[in-house]
C-alpha atoms as a printed R data frame, in Angstrom:
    type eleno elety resid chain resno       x       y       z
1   ATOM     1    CA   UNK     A     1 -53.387  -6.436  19.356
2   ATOM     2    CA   UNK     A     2 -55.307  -8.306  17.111
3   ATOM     3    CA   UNK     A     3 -55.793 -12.503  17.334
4   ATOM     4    CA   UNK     A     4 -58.214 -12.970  14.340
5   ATOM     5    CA   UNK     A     5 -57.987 -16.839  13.505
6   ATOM     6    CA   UNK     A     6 -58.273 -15.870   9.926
7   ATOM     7    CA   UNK     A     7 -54.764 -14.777   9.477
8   ATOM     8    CA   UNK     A     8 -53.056 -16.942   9.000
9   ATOM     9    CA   UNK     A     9 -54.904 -19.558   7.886
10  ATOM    10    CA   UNK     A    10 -53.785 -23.197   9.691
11  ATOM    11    CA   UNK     A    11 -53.617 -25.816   7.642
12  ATOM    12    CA   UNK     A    12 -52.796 -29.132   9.350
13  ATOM    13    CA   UNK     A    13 -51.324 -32.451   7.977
14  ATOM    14    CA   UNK     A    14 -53.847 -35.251   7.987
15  ATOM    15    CA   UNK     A    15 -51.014 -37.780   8.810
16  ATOM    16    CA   UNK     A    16 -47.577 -37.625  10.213
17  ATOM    17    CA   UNK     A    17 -45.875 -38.814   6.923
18  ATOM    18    CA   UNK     A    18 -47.393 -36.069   4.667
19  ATOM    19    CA   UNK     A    19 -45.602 -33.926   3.315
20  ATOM    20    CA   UNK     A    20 -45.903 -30.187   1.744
21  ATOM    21    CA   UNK     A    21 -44.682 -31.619  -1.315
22  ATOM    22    CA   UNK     A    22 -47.556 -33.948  -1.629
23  ATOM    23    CA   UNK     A    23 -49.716 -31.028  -0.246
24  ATOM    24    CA   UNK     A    24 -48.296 -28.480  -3.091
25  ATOM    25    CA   UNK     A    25 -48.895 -31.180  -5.947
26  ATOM    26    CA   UNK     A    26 -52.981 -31.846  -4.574
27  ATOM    27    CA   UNK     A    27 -53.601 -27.828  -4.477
28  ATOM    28    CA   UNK     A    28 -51.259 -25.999  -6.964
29  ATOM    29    CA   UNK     A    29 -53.711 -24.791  -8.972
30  ATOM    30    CA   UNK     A    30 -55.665 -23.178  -5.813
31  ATOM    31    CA   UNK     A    31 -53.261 -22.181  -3.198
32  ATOM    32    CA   UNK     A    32 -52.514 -18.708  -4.291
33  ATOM    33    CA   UNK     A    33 -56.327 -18.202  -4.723
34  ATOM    34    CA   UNK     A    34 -56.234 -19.066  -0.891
35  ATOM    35    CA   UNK     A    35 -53.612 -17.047  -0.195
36  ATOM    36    CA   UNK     A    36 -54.827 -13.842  -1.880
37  ATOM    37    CA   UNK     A    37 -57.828 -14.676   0.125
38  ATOM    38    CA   UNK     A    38 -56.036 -15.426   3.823
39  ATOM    39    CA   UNK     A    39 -52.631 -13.344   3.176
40  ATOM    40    CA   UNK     A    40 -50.926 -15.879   5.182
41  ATOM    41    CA   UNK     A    41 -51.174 -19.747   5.234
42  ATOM    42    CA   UNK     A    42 -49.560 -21.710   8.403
43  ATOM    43    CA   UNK     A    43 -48.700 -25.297   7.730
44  ATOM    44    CA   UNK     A    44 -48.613 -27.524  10.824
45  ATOM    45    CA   UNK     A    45 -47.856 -31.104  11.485
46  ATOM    46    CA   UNK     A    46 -46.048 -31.647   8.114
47  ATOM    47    CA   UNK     A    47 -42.739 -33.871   7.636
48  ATOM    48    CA   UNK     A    48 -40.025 -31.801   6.028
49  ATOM    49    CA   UNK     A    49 -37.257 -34.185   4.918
50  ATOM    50    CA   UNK     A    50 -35.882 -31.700   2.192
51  ATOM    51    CA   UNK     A    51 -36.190 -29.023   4.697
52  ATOM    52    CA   UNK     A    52 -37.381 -25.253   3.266
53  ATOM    53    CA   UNK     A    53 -35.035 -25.724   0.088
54  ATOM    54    CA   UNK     A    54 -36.931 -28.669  -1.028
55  ATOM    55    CA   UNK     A    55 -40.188 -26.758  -0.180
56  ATOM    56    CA   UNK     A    56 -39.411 -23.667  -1.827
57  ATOM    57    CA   UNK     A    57 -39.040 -25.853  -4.759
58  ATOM    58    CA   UNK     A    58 -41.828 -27.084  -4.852
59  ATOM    59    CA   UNK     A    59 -43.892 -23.878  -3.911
60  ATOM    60    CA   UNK     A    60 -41.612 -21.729  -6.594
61  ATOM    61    CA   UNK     A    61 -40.289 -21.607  -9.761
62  ATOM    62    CA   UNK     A    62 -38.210 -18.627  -9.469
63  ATOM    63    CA   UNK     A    63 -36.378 -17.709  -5.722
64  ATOM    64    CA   UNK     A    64 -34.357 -14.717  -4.878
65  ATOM    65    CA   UNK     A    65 -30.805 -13.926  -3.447
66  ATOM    66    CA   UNK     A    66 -30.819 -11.235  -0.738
67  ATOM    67    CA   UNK     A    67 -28.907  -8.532  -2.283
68  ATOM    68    CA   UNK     A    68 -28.737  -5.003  -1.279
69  ATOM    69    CA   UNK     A    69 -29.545  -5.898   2.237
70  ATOM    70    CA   UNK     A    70 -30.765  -3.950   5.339
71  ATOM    71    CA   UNK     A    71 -30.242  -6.318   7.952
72  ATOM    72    CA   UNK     A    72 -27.567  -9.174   8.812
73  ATOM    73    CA   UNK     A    73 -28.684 -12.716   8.181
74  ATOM    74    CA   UNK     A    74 -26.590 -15.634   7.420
75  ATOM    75    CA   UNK     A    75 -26.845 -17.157   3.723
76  ATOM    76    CA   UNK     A    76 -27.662 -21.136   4.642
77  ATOM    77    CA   UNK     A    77 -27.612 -21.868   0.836
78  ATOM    78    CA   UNK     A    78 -29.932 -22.231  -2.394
79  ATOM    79    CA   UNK     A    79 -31.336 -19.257  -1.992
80  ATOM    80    CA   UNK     A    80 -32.749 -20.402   2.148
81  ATOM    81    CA   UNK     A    81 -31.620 -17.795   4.883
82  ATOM    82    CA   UNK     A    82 -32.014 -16.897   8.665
83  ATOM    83    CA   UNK     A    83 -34.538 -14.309   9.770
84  ATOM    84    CA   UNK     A    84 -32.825 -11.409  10.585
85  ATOM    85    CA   UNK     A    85 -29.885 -11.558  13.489
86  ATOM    86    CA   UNK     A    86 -30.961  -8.610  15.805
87  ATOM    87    CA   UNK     A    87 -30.342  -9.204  19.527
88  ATOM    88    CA   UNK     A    88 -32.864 -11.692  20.699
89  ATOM    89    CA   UNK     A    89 -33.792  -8.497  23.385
90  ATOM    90    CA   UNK     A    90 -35.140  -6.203  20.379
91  ATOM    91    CA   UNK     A    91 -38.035  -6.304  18.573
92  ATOM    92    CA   UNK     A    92 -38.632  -6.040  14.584
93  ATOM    93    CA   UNK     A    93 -40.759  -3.512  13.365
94  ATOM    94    CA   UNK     A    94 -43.518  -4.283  11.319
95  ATOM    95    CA   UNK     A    95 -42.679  -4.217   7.226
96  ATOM    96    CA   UNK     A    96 -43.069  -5.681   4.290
97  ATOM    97    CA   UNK     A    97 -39.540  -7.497   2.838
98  ATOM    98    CA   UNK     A    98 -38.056  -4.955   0.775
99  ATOM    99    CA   UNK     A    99 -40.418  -2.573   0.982
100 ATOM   100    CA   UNK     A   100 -37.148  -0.135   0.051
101 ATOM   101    CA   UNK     A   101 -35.902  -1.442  -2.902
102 ATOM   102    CA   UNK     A   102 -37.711  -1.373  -6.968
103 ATOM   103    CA   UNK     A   103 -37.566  -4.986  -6.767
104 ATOM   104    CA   UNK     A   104 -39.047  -6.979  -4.445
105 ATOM   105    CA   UNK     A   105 -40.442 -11.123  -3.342
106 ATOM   106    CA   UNK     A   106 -43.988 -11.101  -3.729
107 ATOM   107    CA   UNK     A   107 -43.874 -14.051  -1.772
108 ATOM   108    CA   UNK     A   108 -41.913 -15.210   1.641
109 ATOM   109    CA   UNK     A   109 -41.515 -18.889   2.897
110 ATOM   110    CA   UNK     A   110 -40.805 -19.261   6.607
111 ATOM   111    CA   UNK     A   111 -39.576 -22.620   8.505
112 ATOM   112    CA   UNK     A   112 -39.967 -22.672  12.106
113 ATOM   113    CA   UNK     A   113 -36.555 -24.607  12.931
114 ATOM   114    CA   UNK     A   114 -36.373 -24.329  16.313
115 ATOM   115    CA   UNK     A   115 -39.168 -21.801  18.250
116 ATOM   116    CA   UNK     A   116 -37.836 -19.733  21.134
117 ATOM   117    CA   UNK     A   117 -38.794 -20.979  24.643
118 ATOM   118    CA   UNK     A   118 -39.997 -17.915  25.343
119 ATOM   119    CA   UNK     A   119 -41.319 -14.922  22.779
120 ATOM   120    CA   UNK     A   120 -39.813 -14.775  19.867
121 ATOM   121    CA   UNK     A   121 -43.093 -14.944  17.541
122 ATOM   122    CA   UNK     A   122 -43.870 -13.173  14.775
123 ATOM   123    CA   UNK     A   123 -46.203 -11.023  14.517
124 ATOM   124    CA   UNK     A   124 -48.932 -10.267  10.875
125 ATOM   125    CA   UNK     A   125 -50.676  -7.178  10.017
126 ATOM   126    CA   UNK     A   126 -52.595  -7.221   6.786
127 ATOM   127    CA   UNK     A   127 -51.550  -4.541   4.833
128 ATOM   128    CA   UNK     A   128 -55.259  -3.696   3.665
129 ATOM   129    CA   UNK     A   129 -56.874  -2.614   6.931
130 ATOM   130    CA   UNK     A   130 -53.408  -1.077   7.804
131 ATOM   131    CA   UNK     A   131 -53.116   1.029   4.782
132 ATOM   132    CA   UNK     A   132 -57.069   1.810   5.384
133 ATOM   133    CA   UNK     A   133 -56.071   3.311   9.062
134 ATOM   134    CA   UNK     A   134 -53.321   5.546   8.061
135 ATOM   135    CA   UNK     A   135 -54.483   8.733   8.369
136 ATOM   136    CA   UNK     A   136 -55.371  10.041   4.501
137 ATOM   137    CA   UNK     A   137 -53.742  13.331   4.825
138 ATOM   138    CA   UNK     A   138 -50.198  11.456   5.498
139 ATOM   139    CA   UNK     A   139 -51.139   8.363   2.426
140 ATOM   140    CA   UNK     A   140 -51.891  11.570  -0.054
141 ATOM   141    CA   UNK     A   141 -47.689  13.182   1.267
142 ATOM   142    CA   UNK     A   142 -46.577   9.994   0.993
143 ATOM   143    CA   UNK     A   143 -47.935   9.176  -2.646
144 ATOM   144    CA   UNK     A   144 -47.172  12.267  -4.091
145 ATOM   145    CA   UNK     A   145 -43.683  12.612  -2.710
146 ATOM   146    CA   UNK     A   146 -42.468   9.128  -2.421
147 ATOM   147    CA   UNK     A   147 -39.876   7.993  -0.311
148 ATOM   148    CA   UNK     A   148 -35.855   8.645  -0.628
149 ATOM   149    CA   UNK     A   149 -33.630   6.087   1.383
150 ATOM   150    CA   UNK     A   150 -30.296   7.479   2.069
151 ATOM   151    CA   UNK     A   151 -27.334   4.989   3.738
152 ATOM   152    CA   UNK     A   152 -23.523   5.932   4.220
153 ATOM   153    CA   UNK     A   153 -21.767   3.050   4.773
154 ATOM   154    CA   UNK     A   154 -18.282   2.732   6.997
155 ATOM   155    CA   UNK     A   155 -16.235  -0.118   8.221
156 ATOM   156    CA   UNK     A   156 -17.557  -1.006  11.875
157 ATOM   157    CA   UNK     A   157 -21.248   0.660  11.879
158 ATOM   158    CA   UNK     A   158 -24.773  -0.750  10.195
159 ATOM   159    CA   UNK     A   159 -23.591  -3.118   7.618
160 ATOM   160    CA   UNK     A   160 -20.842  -2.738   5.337
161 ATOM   161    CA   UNK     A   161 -21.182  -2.234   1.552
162 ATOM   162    CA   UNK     A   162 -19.384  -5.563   0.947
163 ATOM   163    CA   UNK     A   163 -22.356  -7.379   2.973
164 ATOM   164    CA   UNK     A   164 -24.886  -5.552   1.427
165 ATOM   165    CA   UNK     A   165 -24.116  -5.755  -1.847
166 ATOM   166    CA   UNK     A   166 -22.833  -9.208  -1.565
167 ATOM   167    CA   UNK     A   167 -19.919  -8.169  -3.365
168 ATOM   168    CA   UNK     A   168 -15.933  -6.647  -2.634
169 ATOM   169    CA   UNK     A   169 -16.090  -5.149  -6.275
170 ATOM   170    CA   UNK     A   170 -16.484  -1.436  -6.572
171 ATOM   171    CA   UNK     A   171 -17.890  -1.682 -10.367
172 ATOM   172    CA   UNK     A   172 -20.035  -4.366  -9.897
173 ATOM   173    CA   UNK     A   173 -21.605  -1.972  -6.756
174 ATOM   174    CA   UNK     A   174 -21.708   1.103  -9.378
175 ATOM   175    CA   UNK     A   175 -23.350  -1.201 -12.101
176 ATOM   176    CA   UNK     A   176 -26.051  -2.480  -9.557
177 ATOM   177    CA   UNK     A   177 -26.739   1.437  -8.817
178 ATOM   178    CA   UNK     A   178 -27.131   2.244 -11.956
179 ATOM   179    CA   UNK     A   179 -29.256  -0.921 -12.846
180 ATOM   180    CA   UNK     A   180 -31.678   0.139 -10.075
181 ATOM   181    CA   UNK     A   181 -31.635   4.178 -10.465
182 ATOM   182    CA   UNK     A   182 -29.485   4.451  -7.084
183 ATOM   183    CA   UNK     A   183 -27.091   7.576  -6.885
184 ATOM   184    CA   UNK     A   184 -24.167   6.237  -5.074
185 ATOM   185    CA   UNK     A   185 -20.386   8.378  -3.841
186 ATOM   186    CA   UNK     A   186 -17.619   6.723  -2.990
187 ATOM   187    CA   UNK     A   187 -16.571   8.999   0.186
188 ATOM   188    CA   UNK     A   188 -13.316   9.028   2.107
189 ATOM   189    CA   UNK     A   189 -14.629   6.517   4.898
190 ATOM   190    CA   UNK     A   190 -17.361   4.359   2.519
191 ATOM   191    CA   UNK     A   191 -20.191   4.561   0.331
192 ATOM   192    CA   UNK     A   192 -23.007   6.948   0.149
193 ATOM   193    CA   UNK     A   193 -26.149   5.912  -1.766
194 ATOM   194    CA   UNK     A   194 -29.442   7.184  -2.499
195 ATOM   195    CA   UNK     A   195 -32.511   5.814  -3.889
196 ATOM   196    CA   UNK     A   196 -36.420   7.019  -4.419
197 ATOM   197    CA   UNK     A   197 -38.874   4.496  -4.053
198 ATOM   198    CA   UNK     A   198 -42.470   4.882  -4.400
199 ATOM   199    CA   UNK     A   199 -44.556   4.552  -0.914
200 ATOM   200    CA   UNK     A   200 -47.286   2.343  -2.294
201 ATOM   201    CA   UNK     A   201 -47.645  -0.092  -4.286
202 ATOM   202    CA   UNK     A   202 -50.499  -2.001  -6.407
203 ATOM   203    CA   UNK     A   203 -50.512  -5.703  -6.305
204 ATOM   204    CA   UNK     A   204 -50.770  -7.363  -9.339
205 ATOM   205    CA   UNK     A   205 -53.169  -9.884  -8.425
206 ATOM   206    CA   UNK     A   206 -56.115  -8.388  -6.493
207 ATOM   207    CA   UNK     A   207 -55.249  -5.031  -7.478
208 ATOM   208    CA   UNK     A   208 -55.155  -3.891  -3.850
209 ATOM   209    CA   UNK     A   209 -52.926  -0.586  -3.500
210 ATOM   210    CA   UNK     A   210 -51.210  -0.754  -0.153
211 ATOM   211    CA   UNK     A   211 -48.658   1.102   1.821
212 ATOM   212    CA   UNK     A   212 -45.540  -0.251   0.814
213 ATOM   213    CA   UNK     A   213 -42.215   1.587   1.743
214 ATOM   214    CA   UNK     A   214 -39.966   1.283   5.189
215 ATOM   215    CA   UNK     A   215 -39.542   4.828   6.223
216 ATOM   216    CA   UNK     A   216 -40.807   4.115   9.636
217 ATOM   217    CA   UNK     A   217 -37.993   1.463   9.577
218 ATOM   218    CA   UNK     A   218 -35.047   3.813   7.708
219 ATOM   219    CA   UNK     A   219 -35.684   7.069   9.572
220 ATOM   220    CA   UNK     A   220 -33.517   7.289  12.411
221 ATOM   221    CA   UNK     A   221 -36.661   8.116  14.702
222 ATOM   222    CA   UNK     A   222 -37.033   4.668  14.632
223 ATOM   223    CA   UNK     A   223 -33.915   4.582  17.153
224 ATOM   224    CA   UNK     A   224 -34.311   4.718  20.823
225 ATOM   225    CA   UNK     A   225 -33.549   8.238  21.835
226 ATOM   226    CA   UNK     A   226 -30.281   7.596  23.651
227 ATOM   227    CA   UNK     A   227 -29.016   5.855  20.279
228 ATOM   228    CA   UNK     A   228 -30.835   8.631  18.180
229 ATOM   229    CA   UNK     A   229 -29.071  11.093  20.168
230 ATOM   230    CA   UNK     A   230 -25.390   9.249  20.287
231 ATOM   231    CA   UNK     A   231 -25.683   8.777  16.626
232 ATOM   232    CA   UNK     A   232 -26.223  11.866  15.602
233 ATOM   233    CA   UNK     A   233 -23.523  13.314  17.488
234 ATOM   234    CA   UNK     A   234 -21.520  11.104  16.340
235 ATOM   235    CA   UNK     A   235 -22.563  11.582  12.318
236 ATOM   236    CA   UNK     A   236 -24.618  14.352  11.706
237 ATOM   237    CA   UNK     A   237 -28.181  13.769   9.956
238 ATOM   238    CA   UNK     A   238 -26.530  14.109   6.590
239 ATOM   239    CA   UNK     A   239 -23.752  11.235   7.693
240 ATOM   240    CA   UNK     A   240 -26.328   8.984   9.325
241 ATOM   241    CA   UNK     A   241 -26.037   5.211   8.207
242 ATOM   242    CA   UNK     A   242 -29.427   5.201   7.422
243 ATOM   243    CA   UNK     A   243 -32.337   7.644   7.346
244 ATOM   244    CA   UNK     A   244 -35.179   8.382   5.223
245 ATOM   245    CA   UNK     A   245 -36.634  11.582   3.493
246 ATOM   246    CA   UNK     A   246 -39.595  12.430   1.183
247 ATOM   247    CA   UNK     A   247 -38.259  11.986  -2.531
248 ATOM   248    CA   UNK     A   248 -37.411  15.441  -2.849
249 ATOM   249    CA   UNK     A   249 -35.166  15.134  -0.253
250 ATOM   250    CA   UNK     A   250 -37.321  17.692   2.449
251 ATOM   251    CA   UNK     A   251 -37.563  15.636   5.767
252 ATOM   252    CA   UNK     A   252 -40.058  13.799   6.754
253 ATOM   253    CA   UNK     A   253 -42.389  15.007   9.683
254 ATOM   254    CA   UNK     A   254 -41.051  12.531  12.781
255 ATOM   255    CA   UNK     A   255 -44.868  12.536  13.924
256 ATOM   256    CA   UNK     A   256 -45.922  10.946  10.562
257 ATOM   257    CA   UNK     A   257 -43.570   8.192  11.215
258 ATOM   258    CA   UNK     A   258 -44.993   7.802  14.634
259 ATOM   259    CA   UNK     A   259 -48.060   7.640  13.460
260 ATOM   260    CA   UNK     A   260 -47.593   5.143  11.240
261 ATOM   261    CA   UNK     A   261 -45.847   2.927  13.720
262 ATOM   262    CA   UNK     A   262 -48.687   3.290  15.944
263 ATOM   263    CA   UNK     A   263 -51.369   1.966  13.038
264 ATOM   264    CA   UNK     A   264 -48.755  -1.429  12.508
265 ATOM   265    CA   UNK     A   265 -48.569  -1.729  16.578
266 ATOM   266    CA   UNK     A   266 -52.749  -1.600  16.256
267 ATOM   267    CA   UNK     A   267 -53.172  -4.131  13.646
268 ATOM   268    CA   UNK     A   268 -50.855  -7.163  14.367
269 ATOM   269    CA   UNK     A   269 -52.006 -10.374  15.079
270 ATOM   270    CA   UNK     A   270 -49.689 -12.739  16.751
271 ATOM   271    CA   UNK     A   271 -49.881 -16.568  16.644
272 ATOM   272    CA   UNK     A   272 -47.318 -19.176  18.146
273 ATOM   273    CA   UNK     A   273 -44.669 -20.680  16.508
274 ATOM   274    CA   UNK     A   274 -44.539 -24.458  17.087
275 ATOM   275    CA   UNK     A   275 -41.765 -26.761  15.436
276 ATOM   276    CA   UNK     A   276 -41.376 -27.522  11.963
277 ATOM   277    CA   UNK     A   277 -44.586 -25.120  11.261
278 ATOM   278    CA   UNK     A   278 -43.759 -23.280   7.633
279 ATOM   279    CA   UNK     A   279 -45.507 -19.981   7.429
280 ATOM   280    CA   UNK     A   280 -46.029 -18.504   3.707
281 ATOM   281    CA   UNK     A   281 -47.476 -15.002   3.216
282 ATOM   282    CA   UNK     A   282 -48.209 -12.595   0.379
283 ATOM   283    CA   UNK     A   283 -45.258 -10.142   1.075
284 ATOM   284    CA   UNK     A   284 -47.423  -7.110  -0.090
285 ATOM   285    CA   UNK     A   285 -50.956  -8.227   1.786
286 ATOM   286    CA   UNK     A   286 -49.256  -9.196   5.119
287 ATOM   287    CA   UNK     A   287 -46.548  -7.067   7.103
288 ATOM   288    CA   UNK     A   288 -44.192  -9.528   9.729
289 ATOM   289    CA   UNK     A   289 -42.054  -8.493  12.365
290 ATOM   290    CA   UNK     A   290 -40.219  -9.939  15.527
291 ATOM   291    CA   UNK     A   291 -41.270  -9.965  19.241
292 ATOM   292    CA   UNK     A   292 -38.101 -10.242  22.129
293 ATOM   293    CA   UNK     A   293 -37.195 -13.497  22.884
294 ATOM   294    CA   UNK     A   294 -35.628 -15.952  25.533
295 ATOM   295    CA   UNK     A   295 -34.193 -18.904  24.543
296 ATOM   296    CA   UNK     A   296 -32.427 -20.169  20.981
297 ATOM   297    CA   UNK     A   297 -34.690 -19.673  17.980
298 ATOM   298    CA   UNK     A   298 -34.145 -20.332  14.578
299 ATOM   299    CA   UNK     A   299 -36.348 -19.697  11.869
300 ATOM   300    CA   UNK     A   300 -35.124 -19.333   8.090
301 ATOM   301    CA   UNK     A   301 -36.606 -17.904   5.669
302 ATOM   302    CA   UNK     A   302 -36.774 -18.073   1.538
303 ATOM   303    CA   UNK     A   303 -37.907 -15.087  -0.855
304 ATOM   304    CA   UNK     A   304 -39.501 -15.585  -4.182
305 ATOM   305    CA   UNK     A   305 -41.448 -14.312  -6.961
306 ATOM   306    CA   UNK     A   306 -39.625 -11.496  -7.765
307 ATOM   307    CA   UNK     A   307 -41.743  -7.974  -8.998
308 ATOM   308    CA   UNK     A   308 -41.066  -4.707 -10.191
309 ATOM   309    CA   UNK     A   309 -43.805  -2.305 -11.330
310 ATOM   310    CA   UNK     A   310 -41.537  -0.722 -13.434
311 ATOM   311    CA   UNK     A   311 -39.984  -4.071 -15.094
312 ATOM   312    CA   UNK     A   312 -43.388  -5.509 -15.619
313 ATOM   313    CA   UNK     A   313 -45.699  -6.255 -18.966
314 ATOM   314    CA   UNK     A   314 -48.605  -4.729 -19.280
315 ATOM   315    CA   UNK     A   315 -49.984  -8.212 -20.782
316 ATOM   316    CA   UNK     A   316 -49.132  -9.701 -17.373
317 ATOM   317    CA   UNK     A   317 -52.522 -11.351 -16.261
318 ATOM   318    CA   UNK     A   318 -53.213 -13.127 -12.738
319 ATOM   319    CA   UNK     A   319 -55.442 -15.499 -12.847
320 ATOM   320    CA   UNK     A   320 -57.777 -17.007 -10.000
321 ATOM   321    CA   UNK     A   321 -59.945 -20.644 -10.807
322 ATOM   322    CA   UNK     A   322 -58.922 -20.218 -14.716
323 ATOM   323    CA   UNK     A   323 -60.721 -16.960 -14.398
324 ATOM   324    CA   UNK     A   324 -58.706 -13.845 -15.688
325 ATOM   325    CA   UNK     A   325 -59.174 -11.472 -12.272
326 ATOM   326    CA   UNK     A   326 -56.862  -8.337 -13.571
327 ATOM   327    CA   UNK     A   327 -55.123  -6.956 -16.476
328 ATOM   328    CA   UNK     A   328 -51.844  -5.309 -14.455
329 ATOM   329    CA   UNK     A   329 -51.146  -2.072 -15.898
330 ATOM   330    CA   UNK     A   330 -47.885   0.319 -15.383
């Protein structure tokens, strides 16, 4: 485990009445400077009236809804939502937010509501020195064959296709699919779907490429082995809810996976939660995850910046101090 001070970066209020409004207007031209540079900025000590809507306002112009999901989280409104509702006994995996999907939040706003009494924090890994310690053998698989996510979904196990497609509408389901280059089969119990996703990605800004796909997180190895076990007895690796194969659908080695895991357990860096603390990270820099906890916790969280690769202008610039850092090119 890792406890470098440097990520995340704290920021505290200088009074009791500021807010990150105020904070946003002083330093909008050089907070994401600061946050390419830190991955992860922790605000402390601010007043929140607005609460994270009125922040994400401030921080964003442009905020996503959580469609096709992977985990259950309840929708608070304006785009603000819980962290993921897994038993408080279970940990979260290190990833970063849709890491599985062509579309993702470059950027993720979290608001420390109410911090568990006990555990419950959650844990960074910058994706640089992660992606450095994955063995190179495994990155060169993994870039060449990509990544294909396969979910069957069935009333009463994982999430339903309602919930994750935010939608009861079986052409409105077919027309996302098809949008986003998903295969999907209406079966006799459900859905079947299946995407390929590439397993890293470049980020626009810096330019970094980074490992950026959940296959540690889809493949059912990622299951204790009673559940692995009781779930494939129950569904057969083809009927799975969820697993995860190379693109060309040949299964992934279960010791990659491990491997993999291992690197993320190496590299996080965990800090305490205290109330009212917002936490905003670079979703392709940083990796988060969950520890166990006692206690009620609530944290919410708000994604923004939406990116695709593919959906992206090759005129696209980022700039840093009115300096052009990077022509983006796809």
């Amino acid at each position: 485990m890792h406890t470098n001070a440097d990520l995340p970066l704290t920021i505290k209020a200088d009074s009791a009445e500021a807010t990150l409004t105020d904070w946003n207007a002083t330093h909008r031209a050089t907070w994401p400077t600061l946050l390419w540079q830190h991955r992860a900025l922790l605000f402390r000590g601010f007043a929140h009236p607005g609460g994270l809507e009125q922040i994400s306002r401030c921080f964003f112009d442009e905020r996503l809804a959580y469609t096709y999901r992977s985990t259950p989280r309840t929708d608070v409104g304006q785009h603000v939502y819980t962290a993921t509702e897994y038993p408080r006994q279970l940990s979260i995996a290190q990833h970063c937010e849709n890491a599985y999907q062509r579309v993702w939040p470059m950027k993720l706003l979290f608001h420390c509501v109410q911090p568990a009494s006990e555990g419950g924090c959650t844990p960074l890994a910058d994706m640089l020195k992660v992606t450095a310690a994955i063995d190179p053998q495994v990155r060169e698989i993994f870039a060449r064959k990509q990544v294909r996510y396969v979910r069957n979904y069935r009333a009463g196990v994982d999430l339903p296709w309602e919930d994750v497609f935010n939608t009861r509408n079986k052409q409105e389901v077919e027309a996302y699919c098809a949008r986003n280059d998903m295969q999907c089969e209406w079966t006799g119990d459900g859905l079947r779907t299946s995407q390929i996703c590439r397993a890293f990605a470049c980020h626009p800004a810096t330019g970094d490429e980074v490992w950026f796909n959940q296959a540690h997180l889809f493949h059912y190895t990622a299951l204790e082995a009673a559940a692995q076990k009781m779930m494939l007895s129950f569904f057969g690796e083809q009927g799975l809810p969820r697993n995860a194969y190379f693109g060309d659908g040949t299964p992934i080695d279960p010791a990659m996976l491990d491997h993999v895991r291992t690197v993320f357990a190496q590299h996080k860096i965990h800090f305490d939660w205290h109330r009212d603390d917002v936490l905003l990270i670079d979703n392709m820099l940083v990796s988060h995850g969950r520890e166990p906890y006692e206690g009620s916790r609530k944290i919410l969280v708000c994604m923004a910046e939406p990116y695709s690769p593919e959906q992206s202008s090759p005129d696209i610039a980022a700039r840093s101090d009115g300096e052009a850092m990077l022509k983006l090119h796809v």
